[in-house]
C-alpha positions in Angstrom: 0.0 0.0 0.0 2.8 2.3 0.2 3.6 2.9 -3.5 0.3 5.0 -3.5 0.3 8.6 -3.0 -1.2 10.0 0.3 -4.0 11.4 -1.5 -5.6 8.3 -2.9 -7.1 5.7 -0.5 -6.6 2.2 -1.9 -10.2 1.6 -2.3 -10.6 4.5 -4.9 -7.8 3.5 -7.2 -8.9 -0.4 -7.2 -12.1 1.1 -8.5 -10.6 3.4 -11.2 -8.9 0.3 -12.6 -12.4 -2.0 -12.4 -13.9 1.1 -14.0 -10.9 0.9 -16.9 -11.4 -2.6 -17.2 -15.3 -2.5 -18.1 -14.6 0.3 -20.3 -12.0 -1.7 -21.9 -14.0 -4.8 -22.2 -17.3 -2.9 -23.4 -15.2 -1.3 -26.2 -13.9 -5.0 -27.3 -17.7 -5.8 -27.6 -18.6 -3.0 -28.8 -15.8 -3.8 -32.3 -16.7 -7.4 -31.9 -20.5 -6.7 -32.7 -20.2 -3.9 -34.8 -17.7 -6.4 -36.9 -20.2 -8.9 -36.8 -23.0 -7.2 -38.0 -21.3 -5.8 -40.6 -20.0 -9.2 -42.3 -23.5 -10.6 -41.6 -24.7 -7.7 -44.0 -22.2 -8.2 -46.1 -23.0 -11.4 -46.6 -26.8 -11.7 -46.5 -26.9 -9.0 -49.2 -24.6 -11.2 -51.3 -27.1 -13.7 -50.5 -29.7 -11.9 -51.6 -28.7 -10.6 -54.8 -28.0 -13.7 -55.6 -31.5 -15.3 -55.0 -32.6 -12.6 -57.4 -30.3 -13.3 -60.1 -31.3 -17.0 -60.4 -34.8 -16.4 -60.1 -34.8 -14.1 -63.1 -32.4 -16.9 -64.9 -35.5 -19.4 -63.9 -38.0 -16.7 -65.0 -36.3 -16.1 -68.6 -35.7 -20.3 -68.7 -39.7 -20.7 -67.9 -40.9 -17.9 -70.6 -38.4 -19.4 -73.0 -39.6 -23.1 -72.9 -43.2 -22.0 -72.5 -43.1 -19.9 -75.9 -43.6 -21.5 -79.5 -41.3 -23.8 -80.7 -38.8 -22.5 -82.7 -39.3 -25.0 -86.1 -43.1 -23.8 -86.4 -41.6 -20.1 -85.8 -39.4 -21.0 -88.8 -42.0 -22.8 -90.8 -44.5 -19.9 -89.9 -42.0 -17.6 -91.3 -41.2 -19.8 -94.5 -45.0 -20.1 -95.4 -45.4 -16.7 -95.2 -42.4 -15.7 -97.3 -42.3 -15.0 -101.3 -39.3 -13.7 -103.5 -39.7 -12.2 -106.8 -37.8 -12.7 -109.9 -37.2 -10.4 -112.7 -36.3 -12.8 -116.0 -34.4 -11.1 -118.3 -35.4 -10.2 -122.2 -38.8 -10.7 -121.3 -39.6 -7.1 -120.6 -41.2 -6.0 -116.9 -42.2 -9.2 -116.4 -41.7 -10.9 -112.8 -42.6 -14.2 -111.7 -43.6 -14.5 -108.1 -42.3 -17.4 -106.3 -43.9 -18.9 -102.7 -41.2 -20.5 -100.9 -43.6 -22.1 -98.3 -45.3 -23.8 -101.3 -42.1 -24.6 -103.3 -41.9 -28.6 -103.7 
């Protein structure tokens, strides 16, 4: 007890230092949660965006496969389309050609 000064009872400075150490230790916890949370956001956002992503990849699959099939599309298309030929020496004439109907 002798290394403290006169003006400090023993008593006092034991509770300065319990009050330093709670201090101390609330700051640790303090960084400790505030660490956590912020990984846990981190992470959960990922998370999240992520969901989101796939479930517009199954969305775009899902309207894809549910849509025409692409042959009639291209038969569809064929049936409907003509060309037109200009023969030479014959004037203005054009012959008309339907590709759908060709044999």
């Amino acid at each position: 007890m002798a290394r403290f000064s006169s003006c400090y009872s023993a008593s006092f400075v034991s509770r300065c230092r319990e009050i330093e150490h709670r201090l101390g230790n609330s700051r640790v916890w303090l960084l400790k949660n505030l660490l956590l949370m912020m990984f846990s956001s981190s992470f959960h956002r990922n998370n999240f965006f992520d969901r989101v992503q796939e479930s517009f990849f199954h969305r775009y699959i899902i309207e894809t496969l549910s849509g025409p099939p692409f042959i009639e599309l291209a038969e569809e298309t064929m049936a409907n389309s003509s060309v037109r030929i200009a023969e030479k020496g014959k004037g203005d004439e054009t012959r008309e050609i339907n590709i759908g109907k060709a044999p």
